[in-house]
C-alpha positions in Angstrom: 129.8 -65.3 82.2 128.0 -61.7 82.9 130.5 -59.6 84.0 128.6 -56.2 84.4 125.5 -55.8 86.4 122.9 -52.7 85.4 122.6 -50.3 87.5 119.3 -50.7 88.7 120.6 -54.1 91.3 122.4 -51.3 93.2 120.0 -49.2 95.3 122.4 -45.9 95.1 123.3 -46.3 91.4 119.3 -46.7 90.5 119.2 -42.8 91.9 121.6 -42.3 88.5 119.6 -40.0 85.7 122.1 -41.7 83.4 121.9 -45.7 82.4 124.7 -47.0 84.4 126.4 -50.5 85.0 128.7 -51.8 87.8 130.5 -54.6 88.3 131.0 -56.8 91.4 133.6 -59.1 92.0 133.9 -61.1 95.5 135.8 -58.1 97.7 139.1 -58.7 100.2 140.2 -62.0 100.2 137.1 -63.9 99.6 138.1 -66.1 96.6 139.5 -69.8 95.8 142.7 -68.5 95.8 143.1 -66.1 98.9 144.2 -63.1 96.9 143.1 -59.6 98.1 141.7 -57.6 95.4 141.2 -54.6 97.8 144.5 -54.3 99.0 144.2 -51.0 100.6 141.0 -52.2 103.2 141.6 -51.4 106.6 139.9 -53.9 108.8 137.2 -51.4 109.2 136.7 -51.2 105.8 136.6 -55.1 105.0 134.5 -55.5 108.4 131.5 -53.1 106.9 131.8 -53.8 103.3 128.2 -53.6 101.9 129.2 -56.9 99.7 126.1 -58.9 101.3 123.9 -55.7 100.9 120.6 -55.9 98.9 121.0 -59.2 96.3 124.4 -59.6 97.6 122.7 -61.6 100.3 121.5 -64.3 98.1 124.4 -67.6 97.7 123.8 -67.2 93.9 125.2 -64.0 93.4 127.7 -64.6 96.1 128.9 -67.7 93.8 128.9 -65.7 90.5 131.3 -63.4 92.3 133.6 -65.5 93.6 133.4 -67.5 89.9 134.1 -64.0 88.4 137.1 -63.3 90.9 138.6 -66.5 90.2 138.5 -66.2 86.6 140.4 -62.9 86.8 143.1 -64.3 89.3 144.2 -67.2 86.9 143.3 -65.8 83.7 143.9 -62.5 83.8 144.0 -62.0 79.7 140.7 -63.9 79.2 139.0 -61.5 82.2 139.9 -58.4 80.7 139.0 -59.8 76.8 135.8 -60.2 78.0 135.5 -57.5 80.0 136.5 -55.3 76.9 134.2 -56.7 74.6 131.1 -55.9 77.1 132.6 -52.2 77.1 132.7 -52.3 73.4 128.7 -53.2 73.4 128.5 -50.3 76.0 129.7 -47.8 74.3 127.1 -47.7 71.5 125.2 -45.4 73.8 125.9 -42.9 76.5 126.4 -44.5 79.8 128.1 -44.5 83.1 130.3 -47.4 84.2 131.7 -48.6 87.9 134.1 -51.4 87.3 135.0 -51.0 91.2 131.0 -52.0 93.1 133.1 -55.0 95.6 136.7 -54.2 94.4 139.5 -52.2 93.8 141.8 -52.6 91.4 143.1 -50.3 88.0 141.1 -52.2 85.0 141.6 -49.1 83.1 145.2 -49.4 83.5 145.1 -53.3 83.2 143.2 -53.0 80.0 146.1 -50.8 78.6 149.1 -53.2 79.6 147.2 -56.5 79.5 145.2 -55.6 76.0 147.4 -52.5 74.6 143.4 -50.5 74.6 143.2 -47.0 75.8 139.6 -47.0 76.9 139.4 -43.5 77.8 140.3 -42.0 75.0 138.6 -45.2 72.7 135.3 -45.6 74.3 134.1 -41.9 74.7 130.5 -43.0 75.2 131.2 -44.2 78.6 131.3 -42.2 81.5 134.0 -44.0 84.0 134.1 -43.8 87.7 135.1 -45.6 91.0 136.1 -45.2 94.4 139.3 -46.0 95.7 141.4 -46.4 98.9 144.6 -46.3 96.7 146.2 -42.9 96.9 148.5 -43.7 94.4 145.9 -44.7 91.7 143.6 -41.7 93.0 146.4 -39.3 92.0 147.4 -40.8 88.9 143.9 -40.6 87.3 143.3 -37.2 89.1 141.9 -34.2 86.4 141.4 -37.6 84.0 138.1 -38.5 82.5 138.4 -41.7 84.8 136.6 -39.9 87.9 138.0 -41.2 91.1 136.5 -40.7 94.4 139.3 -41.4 97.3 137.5 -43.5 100.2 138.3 -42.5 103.7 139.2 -45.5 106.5 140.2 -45.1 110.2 144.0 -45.5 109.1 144.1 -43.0 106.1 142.7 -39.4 107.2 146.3 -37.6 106.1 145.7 -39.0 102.4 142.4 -37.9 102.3 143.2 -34.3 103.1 146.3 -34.7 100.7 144.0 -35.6 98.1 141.6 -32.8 99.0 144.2 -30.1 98.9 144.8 -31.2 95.5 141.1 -30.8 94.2 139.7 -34.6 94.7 136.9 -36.0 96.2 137.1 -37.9 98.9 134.2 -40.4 101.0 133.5 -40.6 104.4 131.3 -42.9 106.4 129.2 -40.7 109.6 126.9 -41.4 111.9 125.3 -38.2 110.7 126.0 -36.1 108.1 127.9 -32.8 109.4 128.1 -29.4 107.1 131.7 -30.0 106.8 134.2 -31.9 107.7 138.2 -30.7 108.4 137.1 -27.5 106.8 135.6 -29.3 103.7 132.0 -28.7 102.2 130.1 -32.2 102.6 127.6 -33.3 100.5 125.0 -36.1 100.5 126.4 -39.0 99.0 123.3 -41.0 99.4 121.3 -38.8 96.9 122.3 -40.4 93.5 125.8 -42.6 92.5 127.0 -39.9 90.0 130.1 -38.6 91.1 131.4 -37.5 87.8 129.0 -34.7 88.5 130.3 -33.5 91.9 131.8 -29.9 92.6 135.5 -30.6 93.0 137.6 -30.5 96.5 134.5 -31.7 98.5 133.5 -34.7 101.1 131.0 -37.2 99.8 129.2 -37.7 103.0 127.7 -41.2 103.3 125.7 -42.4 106.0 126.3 -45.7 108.1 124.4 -48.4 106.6 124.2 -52.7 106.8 127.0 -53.7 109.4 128.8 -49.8 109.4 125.8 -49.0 111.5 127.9 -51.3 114.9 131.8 -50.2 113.8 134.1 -49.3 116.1 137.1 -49.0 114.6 136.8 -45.6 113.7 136.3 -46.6 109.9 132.5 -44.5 110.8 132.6 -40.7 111.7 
């Protein structure tokens, strides 16, 4: 089973100047087992998740998702072997990696407790990053080489500016990308997928796209 996907199958991540990989696994609850593997989504976040964006839309990638997914939720061990060896072949050259692209769970901190394997400090050829709505997890990795970008929903503005005031990035959805935001510098999210590079204490501005465009929850600015 392929566990990462290049780069280039994500439309944003293709911007990257670096060779990057991402990794997709079936998003909320959509598995054979009914777990949630985002458990911080607000309904707006879980109504407009890009999942079905681009080749998401095709039933075979769909299927290798949910296949994926299921093979981490009853064998968690055999998931994360794997998943280690394909970082192992990665890191043999310099490149970016999202483990996060439909999920969001700590495989960094899995890999550590599951495997006993220090990634960040093992596999220096790889350039880790993800975004989040897990304050907690934000924090923890915060000034880390594990770059964290905290994701903004209509129920979780007060975390945001927490993690802003402490020198983290954080995402937000808009209509239309304003200059700033609570105060904040924003900057075009859209442009490229390489938030390891970004200025720290600023708003990733993202635009509305796929089915964020019709929200009304409040998830979009």
């Amino acid at each position: 089973m392929k566990l990462l996907s290049k780069g280039t199958s994500n439309t944003k991540i293709a911007k990257n100047s670096i060779e990057s990989y991402i990794m997709h696994l079936s998003p909320y609850k959509q598995n054979s087992f009914g777990k949630n593997v985002c458990g911080h989504a607000s309904l707006g976040c879980a109504t407009a998740c890009l999942n079905t964006a681009g080749r998401g839309a095709f039933s075979n990638v769909q299927n290798a998702r949910v296949k994926k997914t299921d093979l981490f939720l009853s064998d968690s061990k055999l998931f994360l072997s794997m998943l280690y060896a394909d970082l192992q072949r990665a890191n043999k050259r310099n490149v970016a990696m999202r483990l996060n692209g439909t999920s969001d769970l700590d495989f960094i901190g899995l890999l550590q407790v599951k495997l006993g394997v220090d990634v960040l400090n093992e596999l220096t050829n790889i350039q880790f990053y993800d975004y989040t709505k897990n304050i907690k997890r934000a924090m923890k990795y915060l000034g880390t080489p594990y770059h964290l970008t905290f994701s903004r929903s209509e129920d979780n503005e007060h975390e945001c500016l927490q993690y802003l005031s402490a020198g983290g990035n954080v995402a937000v959805v808009f209509k239309q990308l304003p200059k700033t935001w609570h105060g904040y510098e924003v900057i075009d999210g859209d442009e490229n997928d390489m938030r390891y590079t970004d200025k720290r204490g600023v708003v990733i501005g993202l635009v509305a796209k796929g089915k964020a465009k019709y929200d009304t929850s409040g998830f979009v600015i």
